[in-house]
C-alpha positions as CSV (number, residue, x, y, z in Angstrom):
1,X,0.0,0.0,0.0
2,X,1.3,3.6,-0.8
3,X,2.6,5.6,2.1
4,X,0.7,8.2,1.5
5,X,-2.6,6.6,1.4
6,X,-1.8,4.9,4.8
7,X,-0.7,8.1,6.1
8,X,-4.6,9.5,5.2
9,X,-5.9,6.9,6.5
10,X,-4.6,7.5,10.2
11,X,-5.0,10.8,9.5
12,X,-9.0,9.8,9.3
13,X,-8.6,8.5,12.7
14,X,-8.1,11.5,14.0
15,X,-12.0,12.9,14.0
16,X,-13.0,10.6,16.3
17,X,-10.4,10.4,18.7
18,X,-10.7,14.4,18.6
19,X,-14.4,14.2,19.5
20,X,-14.2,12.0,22.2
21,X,-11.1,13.6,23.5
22,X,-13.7,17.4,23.2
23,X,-16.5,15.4,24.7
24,X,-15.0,13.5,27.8
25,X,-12.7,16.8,28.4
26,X,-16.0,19.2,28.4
27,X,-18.0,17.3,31.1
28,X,-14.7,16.3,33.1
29,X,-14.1,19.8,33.4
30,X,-17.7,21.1,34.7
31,X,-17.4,18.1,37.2
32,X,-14.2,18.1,38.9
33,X,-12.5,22.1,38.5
34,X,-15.6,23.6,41.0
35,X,-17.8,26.5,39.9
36,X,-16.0,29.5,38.8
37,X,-18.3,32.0,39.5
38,X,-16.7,31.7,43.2
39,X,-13.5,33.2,42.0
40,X,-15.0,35.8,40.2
41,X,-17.8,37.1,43.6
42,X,-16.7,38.1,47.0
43,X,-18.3,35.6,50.0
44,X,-21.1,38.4,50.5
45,X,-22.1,38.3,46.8
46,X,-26.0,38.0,46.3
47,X,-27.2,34.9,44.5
48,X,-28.3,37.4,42.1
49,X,-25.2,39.0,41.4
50,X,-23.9,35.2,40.7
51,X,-26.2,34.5,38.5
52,X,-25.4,37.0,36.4
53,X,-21.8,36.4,36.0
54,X,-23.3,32.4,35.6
55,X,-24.7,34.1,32.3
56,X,-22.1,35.9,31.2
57,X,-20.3,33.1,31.3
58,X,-22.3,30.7,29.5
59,X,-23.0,28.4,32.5
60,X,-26.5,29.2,33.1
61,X,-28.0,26.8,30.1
62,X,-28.1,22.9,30.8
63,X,-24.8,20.9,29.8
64,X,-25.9,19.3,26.9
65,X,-27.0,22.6,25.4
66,X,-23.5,24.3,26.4
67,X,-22.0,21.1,25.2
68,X,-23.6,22.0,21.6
69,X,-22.5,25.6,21.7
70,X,-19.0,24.7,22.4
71,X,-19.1,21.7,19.4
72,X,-20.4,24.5,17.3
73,X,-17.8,27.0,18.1
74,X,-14.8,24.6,17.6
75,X,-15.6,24.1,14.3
76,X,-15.4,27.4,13.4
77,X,-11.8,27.2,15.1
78,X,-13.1,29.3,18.6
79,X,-11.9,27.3,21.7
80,X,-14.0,30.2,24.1
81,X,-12.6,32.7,26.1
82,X,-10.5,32.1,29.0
83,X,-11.8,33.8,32.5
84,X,-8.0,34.7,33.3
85,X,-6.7,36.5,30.5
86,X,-9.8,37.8,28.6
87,X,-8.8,36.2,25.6
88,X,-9.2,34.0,23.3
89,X,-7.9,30.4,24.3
90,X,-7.0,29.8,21.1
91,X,-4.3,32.5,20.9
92,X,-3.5,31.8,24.4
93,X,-2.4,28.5,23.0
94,X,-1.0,29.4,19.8
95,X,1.0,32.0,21.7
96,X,2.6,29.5,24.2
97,X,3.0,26.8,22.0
98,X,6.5,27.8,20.5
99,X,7.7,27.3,23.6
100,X,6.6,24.0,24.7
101,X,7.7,22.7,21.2
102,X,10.9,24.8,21.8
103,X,12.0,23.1,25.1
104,X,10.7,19.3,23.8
105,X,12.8,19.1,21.1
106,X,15.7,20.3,22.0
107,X,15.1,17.6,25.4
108,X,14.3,15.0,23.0
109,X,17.1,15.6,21.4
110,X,19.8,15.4,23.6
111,X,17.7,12.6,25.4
112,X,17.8,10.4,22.3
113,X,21.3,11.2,21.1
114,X,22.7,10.4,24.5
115,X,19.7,7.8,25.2
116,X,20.2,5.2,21.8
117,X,24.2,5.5,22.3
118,X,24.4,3.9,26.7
119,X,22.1,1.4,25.1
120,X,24.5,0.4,22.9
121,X,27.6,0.6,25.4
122,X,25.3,-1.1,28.0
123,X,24.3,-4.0,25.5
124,X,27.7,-5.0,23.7
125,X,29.4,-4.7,27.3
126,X,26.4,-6.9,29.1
127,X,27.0,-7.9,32.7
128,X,30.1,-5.9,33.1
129,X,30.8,-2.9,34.7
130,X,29.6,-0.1,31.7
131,X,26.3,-2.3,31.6
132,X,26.1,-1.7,35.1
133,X,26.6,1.9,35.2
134,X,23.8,2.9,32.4
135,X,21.5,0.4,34.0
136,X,22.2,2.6,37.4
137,X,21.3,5.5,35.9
138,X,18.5,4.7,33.7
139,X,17.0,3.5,37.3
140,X,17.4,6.4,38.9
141,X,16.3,8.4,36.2
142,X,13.0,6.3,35.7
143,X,12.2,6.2,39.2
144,X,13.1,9.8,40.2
145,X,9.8,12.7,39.7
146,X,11.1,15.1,36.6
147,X,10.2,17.8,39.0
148,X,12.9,16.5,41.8
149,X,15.6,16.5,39.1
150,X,14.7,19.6,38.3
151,X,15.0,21.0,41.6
152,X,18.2,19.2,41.9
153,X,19.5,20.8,38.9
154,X,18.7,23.9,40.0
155,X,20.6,24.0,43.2
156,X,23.7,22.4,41.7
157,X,24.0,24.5,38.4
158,X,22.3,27.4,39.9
159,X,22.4,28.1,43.4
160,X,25.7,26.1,44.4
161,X,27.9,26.5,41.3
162,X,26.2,29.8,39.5
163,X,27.1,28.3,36.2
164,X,23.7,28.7,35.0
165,X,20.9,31.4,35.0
166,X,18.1,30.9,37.5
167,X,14.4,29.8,36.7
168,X,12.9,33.0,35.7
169,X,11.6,32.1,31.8
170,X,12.9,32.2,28.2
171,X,15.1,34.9,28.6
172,X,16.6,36.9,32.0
173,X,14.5,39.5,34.0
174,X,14.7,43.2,31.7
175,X,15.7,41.5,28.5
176,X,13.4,42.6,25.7
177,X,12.7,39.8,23.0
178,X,13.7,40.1,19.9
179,X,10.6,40.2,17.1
180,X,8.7,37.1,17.3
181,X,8.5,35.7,13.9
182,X,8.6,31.8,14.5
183,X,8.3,31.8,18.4
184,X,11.3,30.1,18.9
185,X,13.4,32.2,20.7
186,X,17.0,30.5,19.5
187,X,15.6,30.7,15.4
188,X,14.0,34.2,16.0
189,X,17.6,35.3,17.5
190,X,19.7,34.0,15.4
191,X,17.8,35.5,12.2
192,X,17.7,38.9,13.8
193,X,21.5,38.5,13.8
194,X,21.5,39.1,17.7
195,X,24.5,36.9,19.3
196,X,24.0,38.0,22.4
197,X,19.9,37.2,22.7
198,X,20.7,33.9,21.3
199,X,23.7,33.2,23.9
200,X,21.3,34.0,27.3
201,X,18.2,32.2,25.4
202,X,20.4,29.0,25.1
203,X,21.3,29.5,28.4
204,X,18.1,30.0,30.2
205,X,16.8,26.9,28.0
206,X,20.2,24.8,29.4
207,X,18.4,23.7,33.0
208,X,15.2,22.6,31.6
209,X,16.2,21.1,28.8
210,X,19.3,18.9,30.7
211,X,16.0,17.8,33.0
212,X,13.4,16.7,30.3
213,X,16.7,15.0,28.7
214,X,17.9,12.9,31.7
215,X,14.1,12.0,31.7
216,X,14.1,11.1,28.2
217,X,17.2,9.4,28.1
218,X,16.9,6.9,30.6
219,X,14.1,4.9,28.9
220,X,15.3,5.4,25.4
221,X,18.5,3.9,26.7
222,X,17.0,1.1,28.6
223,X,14.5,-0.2,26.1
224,X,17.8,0.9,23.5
225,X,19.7,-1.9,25.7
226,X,16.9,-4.4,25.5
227,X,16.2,-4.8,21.9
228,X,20.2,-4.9,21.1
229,X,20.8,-7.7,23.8
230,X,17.9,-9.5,22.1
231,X,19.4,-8.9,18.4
232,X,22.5,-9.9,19.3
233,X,21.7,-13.5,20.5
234,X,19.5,-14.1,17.6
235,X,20.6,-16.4,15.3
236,X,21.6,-14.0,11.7
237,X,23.7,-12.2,14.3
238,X,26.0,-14.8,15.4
239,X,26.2,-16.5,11.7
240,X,27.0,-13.0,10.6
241,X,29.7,-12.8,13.5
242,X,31.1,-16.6,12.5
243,X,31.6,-14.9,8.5
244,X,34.2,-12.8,9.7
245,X,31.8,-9.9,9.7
246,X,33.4,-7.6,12.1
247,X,31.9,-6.9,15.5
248,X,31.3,-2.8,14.7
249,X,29.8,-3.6,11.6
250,X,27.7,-6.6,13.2
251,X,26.4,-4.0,16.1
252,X,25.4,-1.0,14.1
253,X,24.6,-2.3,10.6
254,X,22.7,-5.6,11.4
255,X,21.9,-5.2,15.7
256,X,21.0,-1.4,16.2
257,X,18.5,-1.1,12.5
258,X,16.3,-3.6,14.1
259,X,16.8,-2.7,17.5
260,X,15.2,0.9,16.7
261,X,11.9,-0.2,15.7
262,X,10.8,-0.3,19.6
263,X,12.9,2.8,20.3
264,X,10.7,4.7,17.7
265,X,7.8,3.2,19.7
266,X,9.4,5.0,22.5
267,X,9.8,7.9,21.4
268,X,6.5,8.6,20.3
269,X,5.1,8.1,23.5
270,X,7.8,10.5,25.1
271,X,7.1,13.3,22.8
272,X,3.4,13.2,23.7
273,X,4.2,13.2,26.9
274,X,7.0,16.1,26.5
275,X,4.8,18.4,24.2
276,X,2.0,17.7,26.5
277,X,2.1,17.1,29.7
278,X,5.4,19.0,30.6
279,X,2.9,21.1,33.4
280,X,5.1,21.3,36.6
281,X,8.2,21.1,34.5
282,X,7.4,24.7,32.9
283,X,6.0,25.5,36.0
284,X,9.2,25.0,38.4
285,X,11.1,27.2,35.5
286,X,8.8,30.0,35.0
287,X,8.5,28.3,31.2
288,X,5.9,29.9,29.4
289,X,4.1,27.5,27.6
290,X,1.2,25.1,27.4
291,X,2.0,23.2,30.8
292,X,2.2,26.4,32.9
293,X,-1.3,27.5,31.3
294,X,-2.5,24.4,32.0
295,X,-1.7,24.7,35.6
296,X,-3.1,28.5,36.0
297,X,-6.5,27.1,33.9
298,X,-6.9,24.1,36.6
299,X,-5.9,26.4,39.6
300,X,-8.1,29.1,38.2
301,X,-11.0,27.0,37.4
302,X,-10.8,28.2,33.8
303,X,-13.1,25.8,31.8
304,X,-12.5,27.0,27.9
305,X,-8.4,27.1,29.1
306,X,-8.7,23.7,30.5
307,X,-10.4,22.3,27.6
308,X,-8.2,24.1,25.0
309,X,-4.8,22.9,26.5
310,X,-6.5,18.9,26.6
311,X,-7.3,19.6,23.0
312,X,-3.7,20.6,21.6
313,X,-2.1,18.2,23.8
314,X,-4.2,15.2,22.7
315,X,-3.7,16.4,19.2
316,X,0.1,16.5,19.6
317,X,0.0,13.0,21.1
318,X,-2.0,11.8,18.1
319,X,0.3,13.5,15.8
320,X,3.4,12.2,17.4
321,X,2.1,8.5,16.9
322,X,1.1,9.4,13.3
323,X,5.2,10.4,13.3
324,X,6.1,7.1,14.7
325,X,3.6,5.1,12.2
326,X,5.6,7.0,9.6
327,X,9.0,6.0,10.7
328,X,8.3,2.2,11.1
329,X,7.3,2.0,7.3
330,X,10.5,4.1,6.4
331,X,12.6,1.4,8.9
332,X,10.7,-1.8,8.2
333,X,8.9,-1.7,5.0
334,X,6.9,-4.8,5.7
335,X,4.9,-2.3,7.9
336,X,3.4,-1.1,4.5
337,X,1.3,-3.9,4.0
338,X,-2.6,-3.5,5.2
């Protein structure tokens, strides 16, 4: 089957994943994030005077109808109004998302590079003491909270040694951005030509991007590890090894092309994860993107900000898979048949 016409035909998929992702996300939100006209009336507010901010709201009318009104306006591209910032969720979003994407890939990246590499090491060299070491700290880094490492990070780069700025955003306190024209601070510097921009943006992204590395790298190198221990006791392997093949050639010719195919796998769920559900990451680093929002939206009560943020980050987890699906045919083109 052509790649293309598999590709559409995950791409269908999407519409109905999208409207039950809407759909459970609308009434999970009126359930369990409270009643926001209490944020928005002092205690000794009439019932009257709640009412009417119930109205202005758009709470007033019965869920299902409120349901239809929101279904309606999403498909004319409005995700509502947020009650925080008075504006549009949609640009909220589309505003902050540069900078989730911004801080994910550059994570990914280093987590993967450094990730698919200890695997190796820890596979070829199994039960000694470099097997032992990446096993260590793929442990640790599985089993430790991102935000702990974080924190960690921060007192030793920060606080203790003052090599690195301090959690206070994209770019230090006073600094002016340059003009916006992708969002990504380290492009949009380096086109306007300003050096010196792009050296502090690079180094406020250092801390948070070393932490959602570490993170990423410990399972990409663990599940890395697996797959090549298991390709190397398979049977091609060691006839390949008895031809006179030599060992390098063996491990990343032969071993490490089919030990990617569950890295991939890997990595797709990462990135959804990364891209959306980064919240107290962006939060402990003053990171202004979609996790941070999605923490004010929850604390906040904000329904339409709420909803938004599930939106884009269900999409980006859909769209990450659709990546992944992509990949495997290029890798393994058996994956082409229907």
């Amino acid at each position: 089957m052509p790649l293309a016409l598999m590709i559409l035909r995950r791409l269908f998929w999407i519409i109905p994943v999208a409207l039950g992702v809407v759909t459970i996300t609308f009434f999970a939100a009126r359930v369990f994030t409270g009643d926001p006209t209490e944020l928005y009336t002092p205690p000794e507010a009439t019932d009257e005077l709640r009412a009417q901010i119930r109205e202005r709201l758009g709470l007033a009318d019965p869920l299902w109808v409120q349901y239809g009104k929101y279904l309606s306006d999403l498909l004319r591209g409005d995700f509502g109004m947020s009650f925080t910032t008075g504006l549009n969720v949609g640009a909220d979003l589309s505003d902050r998302l540069p900078a989730t994407l911004e801080l994910g890939l550059v994570g990914m990246v280093f987590g993967v590079l450094a990730g698919v590499p200890l695997g190796v090491i820890a596979a070829v060299n199994r039960e000694r003491w470099p097997d032992f070491l990446v096993r260590g700290v793929t442990l640790g880094g599985m089993a430790l909270p991102q935000f702990w490492i974080g924190l960690v990070l921060i007192w030793i780069f920060f606080v203790t040694l003052g090599w690195l700025p301090g959690p206070v955003g994209r770019l230090p306190i006073g600094v002016n951005p340059p003009p916006l024209l992708t969002g990504f601070l380290l492009i949009d510097t380096a086109l306007a030509g300003d050096g010196e921009k792009f050296r502090l943006a690079l180094r406020q992204l250092a801390l948070p991007a070393l932490t959602l590395g570490l993170t990423t790298l410990a399972p990409v190198a663990r599940v890395t590890r697996a797959s090549m221990v298991e390709a190397l006791q398979s049977d091609y392997i060691r006839t390949a090894i008895a031809m006179g093949h030599g060992r390098r050639v063996v491990w990343f010719r032969y071993c490490l092309r089919n030990a990617l195919l569950p890295v991939v796998t890997l990595i797709g769920g990462v990135a959804g994860h990364v891209f959306g559900g980064a919240v107290l990451l962006e939060s402990i680093f003053g990171w202004p993107g979609l996790g941070q929002y999605a923490l004010q939206a929850i604390e906040r009560s904000d329904f339409a900000a709420l909803q938004g943020f599930v939106i884009y980050a269900s999409l980006l987890y859909v769209l990450a898979f659709l990546a992944v699906d992509v990949l495997y045919m290029l890798i393994d083109p058996r994956m082409r048949t229907p």
